[in-house]
Each structure stands twice: as structure tokens, then as C-alpha cells.
C-alpha positions in Angstrom: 137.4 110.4 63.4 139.7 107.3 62.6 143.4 107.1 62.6 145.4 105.3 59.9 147.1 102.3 61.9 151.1 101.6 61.3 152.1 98.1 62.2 156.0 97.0 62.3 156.5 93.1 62.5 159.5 91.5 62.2 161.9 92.9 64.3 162.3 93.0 68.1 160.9 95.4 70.4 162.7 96.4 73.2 161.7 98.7 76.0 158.7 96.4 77.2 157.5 95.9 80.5 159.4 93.1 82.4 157.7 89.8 82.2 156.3 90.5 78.5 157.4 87.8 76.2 159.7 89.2 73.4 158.1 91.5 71.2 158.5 91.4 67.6 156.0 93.8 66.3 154.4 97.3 67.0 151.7 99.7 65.7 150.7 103.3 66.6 147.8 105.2 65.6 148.5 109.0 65.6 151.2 109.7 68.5 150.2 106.8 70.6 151.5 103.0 71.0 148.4 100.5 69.9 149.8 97.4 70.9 153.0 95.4 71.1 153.8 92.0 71.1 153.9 89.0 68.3 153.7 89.8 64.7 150.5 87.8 64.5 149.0 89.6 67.9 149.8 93.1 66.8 148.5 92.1 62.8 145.2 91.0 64.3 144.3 94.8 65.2 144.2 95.7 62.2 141.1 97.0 60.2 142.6 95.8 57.0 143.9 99.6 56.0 146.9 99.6 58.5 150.4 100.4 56.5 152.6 97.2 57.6 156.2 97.3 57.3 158.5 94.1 57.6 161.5 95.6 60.4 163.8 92.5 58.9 165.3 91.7 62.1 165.7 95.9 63.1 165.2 97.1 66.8 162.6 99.2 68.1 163.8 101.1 71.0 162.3 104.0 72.8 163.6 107.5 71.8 164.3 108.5 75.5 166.0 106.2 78.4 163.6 104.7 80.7 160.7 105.3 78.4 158.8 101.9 78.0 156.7 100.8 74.5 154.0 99.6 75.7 149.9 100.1 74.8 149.0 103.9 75.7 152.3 105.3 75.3 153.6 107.9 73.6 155.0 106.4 69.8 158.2 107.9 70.7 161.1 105.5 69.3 163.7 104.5 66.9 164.5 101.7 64.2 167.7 100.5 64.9 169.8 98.5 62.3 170.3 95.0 64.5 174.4 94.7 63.2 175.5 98.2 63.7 173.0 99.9 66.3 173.0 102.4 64.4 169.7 104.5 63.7 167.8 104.5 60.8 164.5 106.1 61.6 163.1 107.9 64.5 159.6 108.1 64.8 158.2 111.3 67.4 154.5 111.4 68.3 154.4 108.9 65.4 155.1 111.1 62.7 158.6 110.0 61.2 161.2 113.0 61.8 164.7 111.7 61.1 165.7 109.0 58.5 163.8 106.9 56.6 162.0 103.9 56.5 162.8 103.0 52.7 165.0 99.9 54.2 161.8 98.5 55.4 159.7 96.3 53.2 156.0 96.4 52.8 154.1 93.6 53.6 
């Protein structure tokens, strides 16, 4: 069985491993992180039926302090709106639960 792929790019991931380069995309299959790094990077795992959403400059922060977003972890985060901080999604073993991505825009 196949998972459909979600891919952010766009934004800026925080919550990497130290010594990562600055993350600007993510993408999670089911309720676990696929990859995270460059938008191209994370595009390129694509199987060409990923959804792909354009963060336009938004944070992605883990959902819980200390958690890190990294490949194999849980897709446990929020979308953060990069002027206010304020959330505007959270996303818990990658389903969305709170808010909505409607800001986003497609790619």
C-alpha cells in the first residue's frame, strides 16, 4: 500500500538537527516526516502525485518542545504565520487537526 506524499516548500523549517543547513521545505507520508531540507531536495521525492503547498515564507515548528523534524519522525507540527507567530495549522500524525491550510497556495 502507498501513501499520498504532502510536500511544504517555501517556508522555513525549524526544529532540525544542528548542523543541518536551513530547511525550507517538508513532506510526510501518513504520520511520519519523509524528508526535510531545500525546496528542490524535498520536491525531488516526489512520485509526481504528492499535494505541494507553497508555506510563503510560514514556519514549521514541531508541535511539542524538544521534538526535532527530521526524516522518521513523527509529522507532528505547526504552520506558523512568519509576522505574528501565531498558528495557523497544526498537523498531528499528519492528518491536519486545528486550522487550515487555505492560506497556503498550491503549487
Amino acid at each position: 500500500m502507498t501513501h499520498e506524499y504532502t510536500i511544504l516548500v517555501g517556508g522555513r523549517v525549524l526544529g532540525t538537527p544542528k548542523g543541518t543547513s536551513t530547511a525550507t521545505a517538508i513532506a510526510w507520508a501518513e504520520d511520519t516526516v519523509l524528508a526535510v531540507g531545500g525546496d528542490d531536495e524535498v520536491l525531488a521525492i516526489s512520485r509526481g502525485d504528492s499535494r505541494v503547498a507553497v508555506l510563503r515564507g510560514a514556519l514549521v515548528a514541531p508541535a511539542t518542545g524538544g521534538a526535532m523534524l527530521e526524516p522518521g519522525s513523527p509529522a507532528d507540527f505547526a504552520i506558523l504565520d512568519a509576522a505574528t507567530g501565531l498558528a495557523v495549522a497544526r498537523i498531528i500524525g499528519g492528518r491536519l487537526v486545528e486550522g487550515g491550510m487555505n492560506g497556503l497556495t498550491p503549487d
